[in-house]
N, C-alpha and C positions, 0 to 999 in steps of 0.2 A: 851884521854879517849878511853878504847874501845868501837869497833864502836858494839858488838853485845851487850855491854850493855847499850849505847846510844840507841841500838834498841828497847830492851827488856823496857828502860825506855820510849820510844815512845808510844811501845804498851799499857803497861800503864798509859800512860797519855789520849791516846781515850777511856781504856776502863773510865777512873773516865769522862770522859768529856761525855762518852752516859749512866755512872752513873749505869753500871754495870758489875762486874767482871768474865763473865761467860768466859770459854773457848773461845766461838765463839767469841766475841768481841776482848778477847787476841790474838785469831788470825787474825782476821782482823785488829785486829789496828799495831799487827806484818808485817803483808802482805802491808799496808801503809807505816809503818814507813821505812821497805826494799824499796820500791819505791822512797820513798827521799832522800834518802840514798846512793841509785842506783843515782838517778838525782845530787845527791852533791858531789860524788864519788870524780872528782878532787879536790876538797876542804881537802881532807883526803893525809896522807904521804902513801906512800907504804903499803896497803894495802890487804892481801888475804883473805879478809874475804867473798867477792864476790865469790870469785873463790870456795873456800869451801862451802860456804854452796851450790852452785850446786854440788858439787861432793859429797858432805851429802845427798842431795836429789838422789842423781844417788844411794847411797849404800843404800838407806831405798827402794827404789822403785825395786832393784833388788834384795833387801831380801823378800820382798812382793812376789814378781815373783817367785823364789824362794821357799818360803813357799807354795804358791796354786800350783807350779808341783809338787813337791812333795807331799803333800797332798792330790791331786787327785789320786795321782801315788800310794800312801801307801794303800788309800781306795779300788781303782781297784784292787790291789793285796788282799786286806782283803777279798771282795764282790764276785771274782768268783772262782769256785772248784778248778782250779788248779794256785798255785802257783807259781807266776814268778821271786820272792826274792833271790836272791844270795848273802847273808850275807857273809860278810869278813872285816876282819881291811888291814886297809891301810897305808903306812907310806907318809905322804905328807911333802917335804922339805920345810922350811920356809924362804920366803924373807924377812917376818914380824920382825923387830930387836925388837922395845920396849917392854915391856911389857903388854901397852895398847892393840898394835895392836894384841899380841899375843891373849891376852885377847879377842878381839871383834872376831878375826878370830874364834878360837874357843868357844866362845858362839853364835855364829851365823848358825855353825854348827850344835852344840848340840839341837838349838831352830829352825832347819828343817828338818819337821818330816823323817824319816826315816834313820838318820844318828846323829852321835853321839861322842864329842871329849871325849879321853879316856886319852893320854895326852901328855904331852910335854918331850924331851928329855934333860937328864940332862944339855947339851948345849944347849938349844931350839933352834937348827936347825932345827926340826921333831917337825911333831903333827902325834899322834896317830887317825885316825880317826877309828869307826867301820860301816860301809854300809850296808842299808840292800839291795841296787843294785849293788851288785860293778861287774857281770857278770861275763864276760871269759877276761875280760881285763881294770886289774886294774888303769892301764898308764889314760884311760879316765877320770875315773873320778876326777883320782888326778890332770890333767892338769884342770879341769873345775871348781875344787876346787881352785887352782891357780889363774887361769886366769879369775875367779869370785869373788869368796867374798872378798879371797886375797887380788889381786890386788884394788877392790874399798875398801876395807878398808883401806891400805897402802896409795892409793892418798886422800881419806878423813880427814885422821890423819896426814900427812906431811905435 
């Protein structure tokens, strides 16, 4: 059996046993059942469901991160007289092979404020991104585009 739907049926099973299905209950009987789970782990064949769902948690927590710089960043530029935006599109090379990942890289993009995927190249080697920071030096942001969302997308999904 999968173990995240053995999970998922855990957490369901506290929420009927405290006999109600709110979220918070779903997640706490979730954040339980991952504890026994965690403690029964040898019991299980080869499993990476451990391993991923910390590096799920790592990609939701640096998209959160993420989200508030930018968003601070978009505000400050809105909020005083002079403008610090150096809009431009960018070509970012992709490690991303599937089409999931491609998928998540670029909506994770498009869903932080101030930048925006435009699109993918007939190969999807490339994503078109367009920035509303991209400065005197494009190299930056496409490495940090990389070696951010990228890269935790890619080890979340492999």
């Amino acid at each position: 059996m999968n173990i995240f739907i053995l999970n998922a049926f855990l957490a369901i099973s506290w929420s009927a046993l405290i006999g109600s299905f709110a979220l918070s209950n779903l997640l706490i009987g979730y954040a339980i059942g991952f504890a026994a789970l965690w403690v029964a782990r040898p019991l299980f064949k080869s499993s990476h469901y451990f391993e991923r769902f910390w590096r799920v948690m790592r990609l939701i927590l640096l998209f959160i991160y993420e989200l508030v710089i930018s968003s601070f960043r978009v505000v400050w530029d809105v909020i005083t007289p002079t403008h610090l935006s150096r809009p431009g599109i960018i070509a970012v090379p992709l490690d991303a092979k599937t089409d999931e990942e491609i998928l998540l890289v670029a909506n994770l993009i498009s869903l932080t404020p101030g930048s925006l995927s435009l699109d993918v190249s007939p190969d999807r080697k490339t994503l078109y991104v367009h920035a509303m920071f991209v400065d005197d030096d494009p190299e930056t942001l496409r490495q940090e585009i990389k070696q951010g969302l990228e890269r935790s997308v890619i080890e979340a999904l492999r």
